[in-house]
SELO-575153 format. One record per residue (C-alpha): x, y, z. Coordinates in steps of 0.2 Angstrom, whole numbers, plus 2048, in hexadecimal, padded with zeros to 3 digits. Example, Ala and Ser with C-alpha at 12.3 -4.5 7.8 and 13.67 -1.06 7.14 Angstrom:
2
83E7EA827 8447FB824 
END
This chain:
187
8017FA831 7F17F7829 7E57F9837 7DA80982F 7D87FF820 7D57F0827 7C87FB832 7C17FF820 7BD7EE81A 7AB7E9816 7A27DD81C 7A87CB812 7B87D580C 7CA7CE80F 7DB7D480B 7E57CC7FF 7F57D7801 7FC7E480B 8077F1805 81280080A 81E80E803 8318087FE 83E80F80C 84581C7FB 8348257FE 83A82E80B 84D82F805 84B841809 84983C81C 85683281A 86483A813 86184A81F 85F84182D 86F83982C 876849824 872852834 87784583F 88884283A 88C854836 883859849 88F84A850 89E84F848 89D86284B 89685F85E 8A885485F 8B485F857 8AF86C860 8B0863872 8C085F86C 8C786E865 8C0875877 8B388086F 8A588A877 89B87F87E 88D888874 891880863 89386D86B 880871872 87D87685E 885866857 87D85C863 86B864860 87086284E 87285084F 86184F859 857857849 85F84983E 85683D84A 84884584B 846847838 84C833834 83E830842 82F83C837 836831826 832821831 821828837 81D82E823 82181C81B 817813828 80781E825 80481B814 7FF80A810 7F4800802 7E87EF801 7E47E67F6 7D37DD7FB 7C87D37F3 7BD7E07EC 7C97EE7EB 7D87F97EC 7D98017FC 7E78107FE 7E881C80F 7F482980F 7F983781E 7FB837832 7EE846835 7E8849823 7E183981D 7DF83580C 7D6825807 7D481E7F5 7CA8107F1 7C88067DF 7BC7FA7DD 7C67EC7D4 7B77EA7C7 7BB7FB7C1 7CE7F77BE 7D17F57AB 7E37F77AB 7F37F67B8 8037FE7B1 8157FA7BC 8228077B8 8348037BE 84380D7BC 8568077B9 85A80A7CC 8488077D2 84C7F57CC 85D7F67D5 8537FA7E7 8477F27E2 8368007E3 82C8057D5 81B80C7CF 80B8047CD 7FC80B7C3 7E98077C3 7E080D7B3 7CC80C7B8 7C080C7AE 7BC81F7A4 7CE8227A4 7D38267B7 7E381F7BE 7EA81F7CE 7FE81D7D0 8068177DF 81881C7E0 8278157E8 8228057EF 8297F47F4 82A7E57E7 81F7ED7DC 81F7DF7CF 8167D27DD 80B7E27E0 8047E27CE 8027CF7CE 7F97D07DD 7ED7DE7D6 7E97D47C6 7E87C47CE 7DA7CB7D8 7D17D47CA 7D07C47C1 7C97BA7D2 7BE7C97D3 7B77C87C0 7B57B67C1 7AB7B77D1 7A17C37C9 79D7B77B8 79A7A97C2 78C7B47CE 7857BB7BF 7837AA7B5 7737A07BB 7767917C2 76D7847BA 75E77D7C7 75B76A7C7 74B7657C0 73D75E7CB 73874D7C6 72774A7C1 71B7477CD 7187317CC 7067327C5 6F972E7D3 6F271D7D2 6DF71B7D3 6DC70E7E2 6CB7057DE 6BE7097E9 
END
């Protein structure tokens, strides 16, 4: 799933946690697909058994083959977008020919946000938002557990924040002892 972000990844970079869409993303896929399907089905067999034209059991049966075909572009559009969370940042790639890639530096975070409706916490999807410094935020809709999501964002801006203090702080050097002073041999 995440081979183009983890074809993005820096030099020293890791991934902390991978992430994907919620299957009610593409409920629209869903709900025609098996819409289409079932009714193709149904009308293809009625007709064969009702000895109609042969014409409209092809229809219901081409029917029936959209609804695959659609249930199969959902599958296709859920496995496409995908996010990371890395050590140094949030990675999001959305699209099959188009892509979209958004990256946020995890120092810029200031805020993350997790929205969750009544029957978003029934299926158990929700929304995650990342305020960035200036005032810009980025939303990522309908995605699985997003609770564990927004742990795992703030628990890697903290790791981030204090890996950054403890670079930026000297680090005391031990002193050199005192050379013994040199002891004048008699000639």
């Amino acid at each position: 799933m995440a081979d183009f972000i983890k074809k993005s990844l820096e030099v020293g970079e890791e991934i902390k946690y991978n992430g994907r869409l919620h299957w009610s993303s593409i409920w629209k896929y869903i709900f025609f697909s098996w819409l289409m399907l079932i009714g193709g089905l149904v009308a293809a067999g009625v007709c064969y058994y009702y000895k109609q034209q042969d014409v409209y059991v092809f229809i219901g049966i081409v029917v029936a083959a959209l609804g695959l075909i659609i249930g199969f572009i959902g599958r296709i559009v859920r496995t496409r977008s995908e996010f990371a969370i890395t050590n140094t940042r949030f990675v999001q790639k959305d699209g099959i020919f188009n892509i979209k890639m958004t990256e946020i530096p995890l120092q810029r975070i200031e805020t993350v946000n997790y929205y969750q409706t009544f029957w978003q916490r029934m299926i158990g999807t929700g929304c995650v938002e990342l305020v960035g410094s200036g005032g810009t935020s980025h939303q990522v809709h309908c995605i699985e557990h997003p609770m564990q999501v927004r742990k795992m964002v703030v628990s890697a801006i903290n790791a981030c924040t204090v890996k950054s203090v403890l670079s930026s702080t000297p680090t005391p050097q031990p002193e050199e002892p005192a050379p013994a002073p040199s002891e004048v041999q008699p000639s």
